[in-house]
C-alpha positions as a Python dict, from the first residue, in 0.01 Angstrom:
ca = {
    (1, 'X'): (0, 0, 0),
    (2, 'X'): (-404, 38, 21),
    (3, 'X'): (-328, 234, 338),
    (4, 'X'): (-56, 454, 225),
    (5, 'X'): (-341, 497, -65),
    (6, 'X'): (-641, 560, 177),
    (7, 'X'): (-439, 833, 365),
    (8, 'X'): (-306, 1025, 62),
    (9, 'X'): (-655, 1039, -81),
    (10, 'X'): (-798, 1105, 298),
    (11, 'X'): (-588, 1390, 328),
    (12, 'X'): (-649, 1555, 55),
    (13, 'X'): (-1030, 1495, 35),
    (14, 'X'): (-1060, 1674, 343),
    (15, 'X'): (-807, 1936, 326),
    (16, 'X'): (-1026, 2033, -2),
    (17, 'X'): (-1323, 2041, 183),
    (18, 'X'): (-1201, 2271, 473),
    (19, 'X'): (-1035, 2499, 231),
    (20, 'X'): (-1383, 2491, 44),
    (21, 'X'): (-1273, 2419, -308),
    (22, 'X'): (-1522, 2338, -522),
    (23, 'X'): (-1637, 1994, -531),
    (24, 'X'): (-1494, 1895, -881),
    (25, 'X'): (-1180, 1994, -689),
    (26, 'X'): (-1190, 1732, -457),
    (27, 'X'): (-1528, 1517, -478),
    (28, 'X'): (-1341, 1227, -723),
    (29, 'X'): (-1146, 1184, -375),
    (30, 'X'): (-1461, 1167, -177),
    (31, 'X'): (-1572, 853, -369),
    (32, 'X'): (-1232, 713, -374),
    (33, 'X'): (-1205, 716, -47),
    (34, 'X'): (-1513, 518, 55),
    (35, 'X'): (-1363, 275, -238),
    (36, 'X'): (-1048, 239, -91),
    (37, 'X'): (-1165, 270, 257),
    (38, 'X'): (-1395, -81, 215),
    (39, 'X'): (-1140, -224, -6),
    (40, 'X'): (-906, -213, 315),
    (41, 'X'): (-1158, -339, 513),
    (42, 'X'): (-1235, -638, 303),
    (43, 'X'): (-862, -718, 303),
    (44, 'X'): (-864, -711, 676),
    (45, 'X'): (-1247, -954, 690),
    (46, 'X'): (-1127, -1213, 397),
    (47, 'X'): (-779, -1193, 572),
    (48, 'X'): (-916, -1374, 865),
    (49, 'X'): (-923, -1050, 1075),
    (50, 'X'): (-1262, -966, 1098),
    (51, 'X'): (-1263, -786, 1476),
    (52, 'X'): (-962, -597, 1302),
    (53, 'X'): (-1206, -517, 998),
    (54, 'X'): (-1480, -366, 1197),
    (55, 'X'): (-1209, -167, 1417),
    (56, 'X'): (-1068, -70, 1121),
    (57, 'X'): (-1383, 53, 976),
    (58, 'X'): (-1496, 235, 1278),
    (59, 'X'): (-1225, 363, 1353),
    (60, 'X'): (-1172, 533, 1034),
    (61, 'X'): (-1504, 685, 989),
    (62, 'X'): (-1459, 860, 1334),
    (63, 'X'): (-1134, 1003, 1212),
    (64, 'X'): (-1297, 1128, 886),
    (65, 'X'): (-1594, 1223, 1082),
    (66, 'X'): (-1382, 1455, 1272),
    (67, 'X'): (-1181, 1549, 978),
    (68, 'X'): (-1487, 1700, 767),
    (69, 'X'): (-1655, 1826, 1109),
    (70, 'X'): (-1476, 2167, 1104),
    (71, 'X'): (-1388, 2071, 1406),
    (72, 'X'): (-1024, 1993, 1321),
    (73, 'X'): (-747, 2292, 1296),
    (74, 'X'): (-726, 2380, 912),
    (75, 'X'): (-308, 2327, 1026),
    (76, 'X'): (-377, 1951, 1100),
    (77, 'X'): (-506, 1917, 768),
    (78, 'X'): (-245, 2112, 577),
    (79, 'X'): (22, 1934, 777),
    (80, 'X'): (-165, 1564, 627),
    (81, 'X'): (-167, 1725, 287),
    (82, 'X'): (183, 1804, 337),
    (83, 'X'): (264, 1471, 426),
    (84, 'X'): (137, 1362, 49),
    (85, 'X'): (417, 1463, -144),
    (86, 'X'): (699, 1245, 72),
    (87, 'X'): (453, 942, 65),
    (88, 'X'): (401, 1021, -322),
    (89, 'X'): (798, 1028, -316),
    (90, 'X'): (884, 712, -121),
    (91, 'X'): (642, 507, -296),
    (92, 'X'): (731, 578, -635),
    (93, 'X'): (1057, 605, -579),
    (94, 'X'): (1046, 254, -401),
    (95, 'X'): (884, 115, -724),
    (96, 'X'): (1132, 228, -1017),
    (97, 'X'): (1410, 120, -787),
    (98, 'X'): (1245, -220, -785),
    (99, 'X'): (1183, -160, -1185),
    (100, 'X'): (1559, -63, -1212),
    (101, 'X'): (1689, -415, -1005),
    (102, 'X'): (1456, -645, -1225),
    (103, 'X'): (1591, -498, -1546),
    (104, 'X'): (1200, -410, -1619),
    (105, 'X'): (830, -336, -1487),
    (106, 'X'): (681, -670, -1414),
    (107, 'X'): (281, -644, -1438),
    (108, 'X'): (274, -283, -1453),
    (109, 'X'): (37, -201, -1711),
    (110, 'X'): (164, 88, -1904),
    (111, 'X'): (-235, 201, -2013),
    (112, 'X'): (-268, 217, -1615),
    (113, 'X'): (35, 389, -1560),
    (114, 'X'): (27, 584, -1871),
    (115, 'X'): (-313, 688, -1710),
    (116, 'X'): (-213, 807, -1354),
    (117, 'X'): (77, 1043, -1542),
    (118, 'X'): (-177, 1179, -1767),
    (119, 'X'): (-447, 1245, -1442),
    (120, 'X'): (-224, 1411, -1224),
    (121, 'X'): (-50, 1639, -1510),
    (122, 'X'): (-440, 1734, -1597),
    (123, 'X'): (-475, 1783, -1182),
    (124, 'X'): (-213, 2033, -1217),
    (125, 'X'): (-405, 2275, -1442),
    (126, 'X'): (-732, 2223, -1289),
    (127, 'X'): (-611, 2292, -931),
    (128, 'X'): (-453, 2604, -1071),
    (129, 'X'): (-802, 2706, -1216),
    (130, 'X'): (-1023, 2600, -996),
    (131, 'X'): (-804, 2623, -664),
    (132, 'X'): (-458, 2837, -650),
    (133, 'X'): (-333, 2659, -372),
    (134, 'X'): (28, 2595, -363),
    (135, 'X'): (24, 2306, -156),
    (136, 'X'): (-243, 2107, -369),
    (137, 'X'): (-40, 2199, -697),
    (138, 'X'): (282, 2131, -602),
    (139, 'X'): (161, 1769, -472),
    (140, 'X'): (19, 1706, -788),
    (141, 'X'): (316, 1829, -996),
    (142, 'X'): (561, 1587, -782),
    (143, 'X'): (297, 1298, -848),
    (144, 'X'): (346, 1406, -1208),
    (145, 'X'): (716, 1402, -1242),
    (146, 'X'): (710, 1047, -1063),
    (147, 'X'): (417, 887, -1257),
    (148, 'X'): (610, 1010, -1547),
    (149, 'X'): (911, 856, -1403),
    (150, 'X'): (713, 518, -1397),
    (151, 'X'): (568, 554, -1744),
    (152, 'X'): (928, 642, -1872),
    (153, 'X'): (1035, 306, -1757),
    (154, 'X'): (773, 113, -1865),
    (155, 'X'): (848, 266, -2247),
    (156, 'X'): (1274, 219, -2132),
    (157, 'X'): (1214, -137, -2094),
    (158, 'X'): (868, -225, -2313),
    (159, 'X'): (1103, -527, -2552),
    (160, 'X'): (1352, -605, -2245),
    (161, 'X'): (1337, -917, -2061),
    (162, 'X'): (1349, -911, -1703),
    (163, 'X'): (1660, -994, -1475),
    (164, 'X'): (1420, -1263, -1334),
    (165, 'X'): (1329, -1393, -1658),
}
C-alpha cells in the first residue's frame, strides 16, 4: 500500500513539475513524497531488510532524480500520471468491497476519510484554476467520486456491527 502510495504521489509530483504548474499545484506532493518515500524505507530497515532499505532508498532517488532532471520524455510522465486514476480505482475499489463483505468499515476513521473526500473535491477546483490540465483534473475527480464512495460507507454503516463482530 505505501508503494502504490509513493508512486501515485511520485507521478504526479513530477508530472507537475515538467508541465511547470505552479508550486501550490504540486509542492504538497513534493513533501509527501520524501514522507512516504522514508516511511517505506523504514518499513523495509525495522523489517529486518536493511540492504533492501538502502537499495530501496537509492534506488528511488535516482529514479526521481531522473524524473525532475528534464531529462525524461514529458510522455513518460503523462503515461505515470495516467496510470493514477486505475491505481486510485483498484485500491478503492478493493477497500469498499472489503467494507461491503464485513458488513462495515473496520478502523477507518471517518474524520480521515471524510478528509481525503473533502481534499481531492477542493483539488478539483484548484487544478482547474491554477492548472487546466485534463489529465490532473480528471484524476482528482475519480479520487473524488471514490473517497466519496468510502465516506458514504462509513456514514451507510456508522451504528452497524460488523459481520466479524
Amino acid at each position: 500500500a505505501v508503494m502504490c502510495e509513493l508512486f501515485a504521489i511520485s507521478a504526479t509530483t513530477t508530472y507537475g513539475f515538467a508541465m511547470s504548474f505552479p508550486f501550490s499545484a504540486y509542492g504538497e506532493g513534493l513533501f509527501l513524497t520524501i514522507q512516504t518515500s522514508l516511511i517505506a524505507f523504514l518499513i523495509l530497515f525495522f523489517g529486518g531488510n536493511a540492504v533492501g532499505a538502502f537499495m530501496f532508498g537509492a534506488l528511488y532517488t535516482g529514479i526521481m532524480g531522473y524524473l525532475l532532471s528534464g531529462l525524461c520524455p514529458i510522455a513518460v510522465l503523462s503515461a505515470l500520471q495516467s496510470i493514477n486514476i486505475p491505481i486510485v480505482i483498484l485500491s478503492k475499489m478493493l477497500q469498499a468491497v472489503t467494507n461491503y463483505r464485513n458488513g462495515g468499515t473496520g478502523q477507518l476513521s471517518a474524520v480521515t476519510v471524510f478528509l481525503l473526500f473533502a481534499g481531492s473535491l477542493a483539488r478539483i477546483f484548484t487544478s482547474i484554476h491554477e492548472t487546466g490540465d485534463n489529465l490532473v483534473i480528471v484524476t482528482f475527480i475519480v479520487s473524488t467520486v471514490f473517497n466519496g464512495l468510502i465516506f458514504a460507507q462509513i456514514l451507510y454503516y456508522w451504528n452497524s456491527k460488523s459481520k466479524k463482530d
